[in-house]
N, C-alpha and C positions, 0 to 999 in steps of 0.2 A: 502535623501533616505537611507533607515538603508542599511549594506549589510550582506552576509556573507559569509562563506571561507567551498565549498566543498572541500572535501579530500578523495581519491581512485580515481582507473583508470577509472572503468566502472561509478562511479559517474559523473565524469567529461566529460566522453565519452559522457552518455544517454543523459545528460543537452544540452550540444551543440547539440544532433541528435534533441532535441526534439525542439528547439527554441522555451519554452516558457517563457524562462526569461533569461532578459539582464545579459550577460558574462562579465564583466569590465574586467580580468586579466585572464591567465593560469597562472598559473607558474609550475616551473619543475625543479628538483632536481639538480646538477650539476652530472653528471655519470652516470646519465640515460637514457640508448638505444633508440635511436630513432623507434621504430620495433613496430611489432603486435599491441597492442590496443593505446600505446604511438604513436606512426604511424597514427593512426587514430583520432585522438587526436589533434594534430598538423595540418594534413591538414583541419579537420573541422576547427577547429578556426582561423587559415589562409582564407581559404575559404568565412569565416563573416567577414574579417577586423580585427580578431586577434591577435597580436603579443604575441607569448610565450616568456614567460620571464625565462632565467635559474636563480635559488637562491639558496646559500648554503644549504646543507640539513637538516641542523640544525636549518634553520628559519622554516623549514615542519615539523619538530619535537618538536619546540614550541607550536605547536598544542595539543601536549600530549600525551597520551598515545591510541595513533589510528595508523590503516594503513592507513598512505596517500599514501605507494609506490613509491612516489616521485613525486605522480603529486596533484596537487591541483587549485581550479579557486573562485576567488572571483565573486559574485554574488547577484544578487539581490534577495529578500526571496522567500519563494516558491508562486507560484499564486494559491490560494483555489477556488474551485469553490461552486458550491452549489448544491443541488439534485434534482430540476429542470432541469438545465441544464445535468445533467446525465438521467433523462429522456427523455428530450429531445434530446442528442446525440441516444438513443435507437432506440427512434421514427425515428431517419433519417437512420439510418441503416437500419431499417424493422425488429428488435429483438424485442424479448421478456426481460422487465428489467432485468438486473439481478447484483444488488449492494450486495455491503457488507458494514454492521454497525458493528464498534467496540465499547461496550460500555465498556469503561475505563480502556482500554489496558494500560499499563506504561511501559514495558520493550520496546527502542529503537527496538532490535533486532529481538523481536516478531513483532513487528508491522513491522519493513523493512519485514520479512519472509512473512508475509501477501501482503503484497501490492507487492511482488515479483509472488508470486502466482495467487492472482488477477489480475493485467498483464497478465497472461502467456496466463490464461482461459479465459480471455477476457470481464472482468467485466468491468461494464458501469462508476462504480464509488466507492467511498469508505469515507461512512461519519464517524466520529471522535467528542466526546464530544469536547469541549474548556475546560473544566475544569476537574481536575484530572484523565488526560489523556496525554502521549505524544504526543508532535503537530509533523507535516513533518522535522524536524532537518536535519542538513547535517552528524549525527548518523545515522539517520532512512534513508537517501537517499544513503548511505553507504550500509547499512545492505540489501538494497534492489536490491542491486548490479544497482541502477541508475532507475529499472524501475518506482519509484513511478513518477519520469518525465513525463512517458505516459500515467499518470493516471488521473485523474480526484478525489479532494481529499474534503471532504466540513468540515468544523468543525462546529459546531452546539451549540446555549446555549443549548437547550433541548433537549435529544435525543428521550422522547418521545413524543415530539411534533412531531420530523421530521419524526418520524414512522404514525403516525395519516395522516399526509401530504402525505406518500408513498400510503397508505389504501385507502384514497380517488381517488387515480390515480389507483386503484385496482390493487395494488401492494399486492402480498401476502408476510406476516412479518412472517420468520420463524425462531424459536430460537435454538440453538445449547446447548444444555443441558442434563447431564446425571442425566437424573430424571425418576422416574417409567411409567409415562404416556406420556413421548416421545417416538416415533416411530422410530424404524431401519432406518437411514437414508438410506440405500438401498432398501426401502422397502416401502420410501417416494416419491409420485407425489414431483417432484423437479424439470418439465418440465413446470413451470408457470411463468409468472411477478413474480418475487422474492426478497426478499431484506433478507440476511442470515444476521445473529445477533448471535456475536462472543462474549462472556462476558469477562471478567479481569482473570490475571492469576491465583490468588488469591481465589476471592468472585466467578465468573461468573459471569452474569449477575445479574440489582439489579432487586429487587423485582417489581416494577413498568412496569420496562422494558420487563421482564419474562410475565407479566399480561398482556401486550398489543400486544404478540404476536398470531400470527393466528393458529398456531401449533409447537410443538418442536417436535426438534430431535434430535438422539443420536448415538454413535458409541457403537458397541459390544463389550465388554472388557472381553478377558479372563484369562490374567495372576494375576498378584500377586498386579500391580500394577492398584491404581483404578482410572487414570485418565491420560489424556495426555494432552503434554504443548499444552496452548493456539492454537500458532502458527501452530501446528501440526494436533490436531483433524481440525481448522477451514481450514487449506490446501486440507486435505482429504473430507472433505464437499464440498467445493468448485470443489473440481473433478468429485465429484458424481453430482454434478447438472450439469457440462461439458458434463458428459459420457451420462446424460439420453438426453442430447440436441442432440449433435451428433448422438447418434443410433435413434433419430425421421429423422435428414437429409438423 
């Protein structure tokens, strides 16, 4: 069984809250306070039959050039699921879908910011090409300060296949794009089955992808700059479908 070595507090924390993949090791820094989230840390993996292990800091810094903080846990890889199954999670709630598609995200820290946000709002799941795209790394479970744990994450050969699959569950596909015939996302029905479609930091979305959606949208830009990172316009999307949810309850 392959393994691999998260690194940060709250990474190490959400992993163990969320039991859904086997802990082999914590380990932990020599000089690091047992307190606040390290506290919590320790009794969770006690708690499972864990024994923390203290290691020089300089074996956590072999790692390279990251914050591990001093605490770090080897682990088995992350468990993908698939976009059924997040339909399904929906259905047993009594929600309305509501995923998020990345197509061809590659900056780590973008994608942790996304799936840190999706968490928050309370997305049902969040699919991801397999190919040039970054997959769940213990980078991106970093960057996501541990939530992508809570999430539900699918990688895909084809992203427009898995969009066609959404459609058929009458899921509406709506693309995030600053193009002339997309709509004010505030100004967008965004109270539906939904699956938002986040493109690359780069291109946007590709052209296939762009064509298969049921409508786009856009954010209002008025300074000097003509665009905002990935991570950012797709966070503020993602609020705006929150906000119109909550003001119907």
């Amino acid at each position: 069984m392959m393994r691999e070595l998260l690194y940060g507090r709250n990474a190490v924390r959400e992993c163990l809250r969320a039991g859904r993949r086997t802990v082999y090791k914590v380990l932990l820094a020599e000089g690091v306070k047992e307190s606040g989230t390290v506290a919590d840390i320790l009794n969770t993996a006690r708690g499972q039959g864990i024994v923390p292990q203290r290691v020089e800091r300089r074996q956590l810094d072999g790692l390279g050039d990251v914050n591990h903080r001093g605490v770090a846990a080897e682990v088995e890889p992350y468990p993908y699921s698939d976009p059924e199954e997040m339909l399904k999670v929906a259905e047993e709630r009594g929600d309305r879908p509501l995923l998020l598609l990345l197509d061809c995200l590659q900056d780590p820290q973008n994608l942790g910011t996304l799936l840190r946000t999706a968490e928050a709002v309370g997305v049902h799941g969040v699919i991801i090409p397999k190919r040039r795209a970054v997959a769940v790394t213990p980078a991106v479970v970093n960057a996501s300060a541990g939530a992508v744990e809570h999430l539900l994450v699918a990688r895909v050969t084809n992203v427009v296949q898995a969009m066609d699959r959404l459609k058929a569950a009458n899921v509406w596909v709506v693309g995030l794009e600053d193009v002339p015939e997309a709509q004010l996302y505030h100004r967008a029905d965004l109270n539906i089955p939904l699956a938002l479609v986040v493109g690359s930091e780069g291109g946007g979305m590709r052209r296939l992808v762009r064509e298969r959606c049921d409508f786009l949208i856009r954010l209002p830009m008025r300074g000097r700059i003509g665009s905002l990172n990935a991570s950012v316009a797709g966070s503020i999307a993602l609020y705006e479908i929150w906000r119109q949810r909550e003001a119907e309850s």
